[in-house]
C-alpha positions in Angstrom: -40.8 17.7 -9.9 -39.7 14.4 -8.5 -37.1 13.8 -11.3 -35.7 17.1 -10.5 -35.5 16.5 -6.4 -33.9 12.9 -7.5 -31.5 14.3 -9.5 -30.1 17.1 -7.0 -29.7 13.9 -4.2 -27.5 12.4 -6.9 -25.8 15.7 -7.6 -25.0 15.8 -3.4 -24.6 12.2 -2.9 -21.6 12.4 -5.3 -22.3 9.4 -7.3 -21.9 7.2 -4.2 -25.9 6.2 -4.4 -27.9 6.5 -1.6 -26.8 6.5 2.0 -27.5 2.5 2.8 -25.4 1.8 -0.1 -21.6 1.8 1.6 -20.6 2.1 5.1 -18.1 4.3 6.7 -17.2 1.1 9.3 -17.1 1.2 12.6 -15.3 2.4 15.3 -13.8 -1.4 16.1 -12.9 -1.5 12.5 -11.4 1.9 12.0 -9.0 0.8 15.9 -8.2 -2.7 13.9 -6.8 -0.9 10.9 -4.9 1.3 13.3 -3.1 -1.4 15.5 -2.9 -3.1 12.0 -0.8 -0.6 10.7 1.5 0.4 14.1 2.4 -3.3 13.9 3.0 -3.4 10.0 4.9 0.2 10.3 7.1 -1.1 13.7 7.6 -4.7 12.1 10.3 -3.3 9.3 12.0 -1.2 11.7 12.7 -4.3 13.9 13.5 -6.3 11.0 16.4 -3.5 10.6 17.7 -2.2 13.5 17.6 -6.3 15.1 19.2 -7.8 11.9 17.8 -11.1 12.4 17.1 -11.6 8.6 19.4 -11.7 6.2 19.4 -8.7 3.7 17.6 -9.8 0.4 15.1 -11.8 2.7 14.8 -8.5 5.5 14.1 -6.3 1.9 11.4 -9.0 0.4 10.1 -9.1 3.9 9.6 -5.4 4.0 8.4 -5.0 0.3 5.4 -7.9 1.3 4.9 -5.8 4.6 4.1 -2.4 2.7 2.1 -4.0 -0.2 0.1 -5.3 2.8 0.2 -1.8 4.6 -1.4 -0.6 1.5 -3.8 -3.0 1.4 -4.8 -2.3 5.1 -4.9 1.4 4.5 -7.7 1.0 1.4 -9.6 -1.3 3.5 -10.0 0.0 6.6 -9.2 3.7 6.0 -10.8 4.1 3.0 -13.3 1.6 3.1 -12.6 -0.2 -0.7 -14.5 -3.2 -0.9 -16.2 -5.3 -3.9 -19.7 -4.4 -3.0 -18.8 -0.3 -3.1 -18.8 1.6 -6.3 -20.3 -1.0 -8.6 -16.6 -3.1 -7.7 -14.3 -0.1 -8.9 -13.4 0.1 -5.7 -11.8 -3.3 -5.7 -10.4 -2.4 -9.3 -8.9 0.6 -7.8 -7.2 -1.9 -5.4 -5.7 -4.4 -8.1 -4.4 -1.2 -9.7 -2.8 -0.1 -6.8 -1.3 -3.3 -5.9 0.4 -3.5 -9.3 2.1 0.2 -9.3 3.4 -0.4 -5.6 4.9 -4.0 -6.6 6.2 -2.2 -10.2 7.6 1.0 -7.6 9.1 -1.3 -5.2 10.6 -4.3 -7.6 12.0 -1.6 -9.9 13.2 0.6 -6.9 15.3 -2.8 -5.5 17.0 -3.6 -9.3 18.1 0.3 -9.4 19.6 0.1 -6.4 21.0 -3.5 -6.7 22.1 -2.3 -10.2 23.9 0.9 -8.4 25.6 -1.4 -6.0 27.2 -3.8 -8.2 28.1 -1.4 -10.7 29.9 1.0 -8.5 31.3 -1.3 -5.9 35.4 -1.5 -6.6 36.1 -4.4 -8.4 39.8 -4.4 -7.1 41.9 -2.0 -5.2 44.6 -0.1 -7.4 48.0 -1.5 -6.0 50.9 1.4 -5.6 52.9 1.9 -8.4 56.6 1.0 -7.1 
């Protein structure tokens, strides 16, 4: 009968093991990632709208800013560590970080691509 009690908590628990296994964080943490990501969400705007950067620096600046956005976001949000899940958590992590630079690297050569490729190379002079 205990097997069968045992059993139905792991059913409920969702695989997570038992309650003392993972924390949800605390409050503290859960304002950190918040004012964490304002600043790492406002940061890119300014970078924009001041101009202080030049463009390929401003757009490697903002491509660093979101993998660390993400990065926040698991940690603090959705409370990925190496200790949680038997380290798949931190697995899920590595694989995250690796689509978003792949997304963002390939996203920049398409539109660096588009840009040189359909700039004008000369203007068409009148015909006389």
């Amino acid at each position: 009968m205990s097997t069968d009690v045992h059993a139905e908590a792991q059913v409920h628990d969702h695989g997570h093991g038992t309650a003392g296994d993972h924390s949800h964080g605390t409050r503290s943490d859960l304002w950190i990632g918040f004012a964490a990501s304002v600043v790492l969400t406002a940061l890119p705007f300014w970078l924009v709208m001041s101009g202080t950067l030049d463009k390929q620096v401003t757009a490697l600046v903002i491509m660093a800013v979101a993998a660390l956005q993400v990065v926040v976001h698991m940690v603090y949000f959705l409370h990925m560590n190496t200790r949680s899940e038997g380290g798949w958590s931190m697995m899920a992590l590595i694989f995250t970080i690796i689509v978003v630079v792949i997304a963002l690297s390939g996203s920049l050569w398409v539109m660096q691509h588009l840009t040189t490729n359909m700039m004008p190379m000369h203007e068409m002079s009148p015909a006389p």
